[in-house]
N, C-alpha and C positions, 0 to 999 in steps of 0.2 A: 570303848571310848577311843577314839583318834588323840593323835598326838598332838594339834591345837587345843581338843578338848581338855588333855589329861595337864599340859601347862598351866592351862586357865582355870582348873580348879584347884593344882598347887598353889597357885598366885592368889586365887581366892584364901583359900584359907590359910596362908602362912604368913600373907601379907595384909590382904584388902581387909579381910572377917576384923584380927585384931587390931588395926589401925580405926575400922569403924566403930568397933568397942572403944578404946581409947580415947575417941573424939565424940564419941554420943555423937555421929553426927554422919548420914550416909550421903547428903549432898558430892563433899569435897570428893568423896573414896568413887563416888559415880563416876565423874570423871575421869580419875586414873582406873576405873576398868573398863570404861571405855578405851583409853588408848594403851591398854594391857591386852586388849581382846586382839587390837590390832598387831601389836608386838608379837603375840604368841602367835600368830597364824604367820609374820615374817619370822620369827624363831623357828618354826617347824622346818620352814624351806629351808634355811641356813645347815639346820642338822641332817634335812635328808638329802641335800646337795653332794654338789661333785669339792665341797673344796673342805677337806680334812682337816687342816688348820683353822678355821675359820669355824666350823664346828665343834672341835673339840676346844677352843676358848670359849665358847660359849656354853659348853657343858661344862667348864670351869667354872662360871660367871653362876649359870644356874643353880648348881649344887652348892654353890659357896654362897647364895643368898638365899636360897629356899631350905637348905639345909647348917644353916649357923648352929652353932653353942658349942657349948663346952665338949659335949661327947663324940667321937669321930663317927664321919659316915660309915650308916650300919642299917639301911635299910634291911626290910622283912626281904624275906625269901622272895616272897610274891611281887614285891617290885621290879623284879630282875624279868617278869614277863610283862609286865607294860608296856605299851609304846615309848616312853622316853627311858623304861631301864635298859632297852633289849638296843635303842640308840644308843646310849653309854655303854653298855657291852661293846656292841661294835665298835665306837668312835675310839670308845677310849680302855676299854676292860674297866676294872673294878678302879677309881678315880685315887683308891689309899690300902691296898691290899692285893701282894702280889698274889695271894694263895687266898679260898674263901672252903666254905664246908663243905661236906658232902650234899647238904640240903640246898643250901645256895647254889651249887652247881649244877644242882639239879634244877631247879625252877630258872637258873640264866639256859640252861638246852631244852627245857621243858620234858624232863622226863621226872623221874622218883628219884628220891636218895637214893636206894635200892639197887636203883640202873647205874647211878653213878659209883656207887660200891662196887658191884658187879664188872664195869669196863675199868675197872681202878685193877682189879681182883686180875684180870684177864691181861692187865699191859695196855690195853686199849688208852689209859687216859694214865698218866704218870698222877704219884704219887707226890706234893711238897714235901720238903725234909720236914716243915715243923705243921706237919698234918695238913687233911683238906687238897685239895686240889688247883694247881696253878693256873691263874687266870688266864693266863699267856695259852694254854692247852683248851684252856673250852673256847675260846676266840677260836683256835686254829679248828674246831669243831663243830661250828657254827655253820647252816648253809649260807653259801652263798645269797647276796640280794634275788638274783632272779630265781633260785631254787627253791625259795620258800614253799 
């Protein structure tokens, strides 16, 4: 899934699904995905642009509205290789967490807990004082955009 796609189905279903529930009623919610479908395809460009502030408010905006309630952000593992977790890696690292697991670190590099144990084990990847591994270090570990 592309990163327009992968917005437009968070918005589907965190937004649109239960407000259509709510309302008995798919007319009104049509319309706002229609000009959602349009939004999320100018959101993609904003986050994969050249202007770093302007995206990482809007990786604010996003997460603070598709991601509400009581519990803090704590996405699965496997978010962290999406197209918009592996943006928010980049833009921003982890949005509430200077340090995350070994498994999370592993699915933000895309490799196994294992490997990340492993280069933790070796000096390769530092250690946080209170466990897991500094987000700040798999940022700096990341390839580059055109080295993908």
């Amino acid at each position: 899934m592309d990163l327009t796609g992968q917005l437009m189905s968070m918005l589907d279903s965190r937004l649109l699904d239960p407000l259509e529930i709510l309302l008995q009623d798919d007319q009104p919610v049509g319309a706002m995905r229609d000009l959602l479908r349009v939004r999320a395809g100018e959101w993609a460009r904003v986050l994969t642009g050249d202007d770093d502030t302007a995206a990482v408010h809007l990786i604010a905006r996003l997460i603070g509205t598709l991601h509400s309630g009581d519990q803090p952000f704590n996405p699965p593992a496997d978010w962290w290789r999406s197209p918009f977790g592996q943006i928010v890696l980049r833009r921003a690292g982890h949005p509430y967490a200077q340090a995350v697991s070994y498994a999370t670190a592993g699915a933000m590099l895309g490799i196994t807990r294992q490997a990340v144990h492993d280069l933790v084990r070796r000096g390769r990847l530092p250690r946080h004082p209170d466990g897991g591994v500094p987000v700040t270090a798999i940022r700096d570990r990341l390839p580059t955009e055109g080295n993908q």
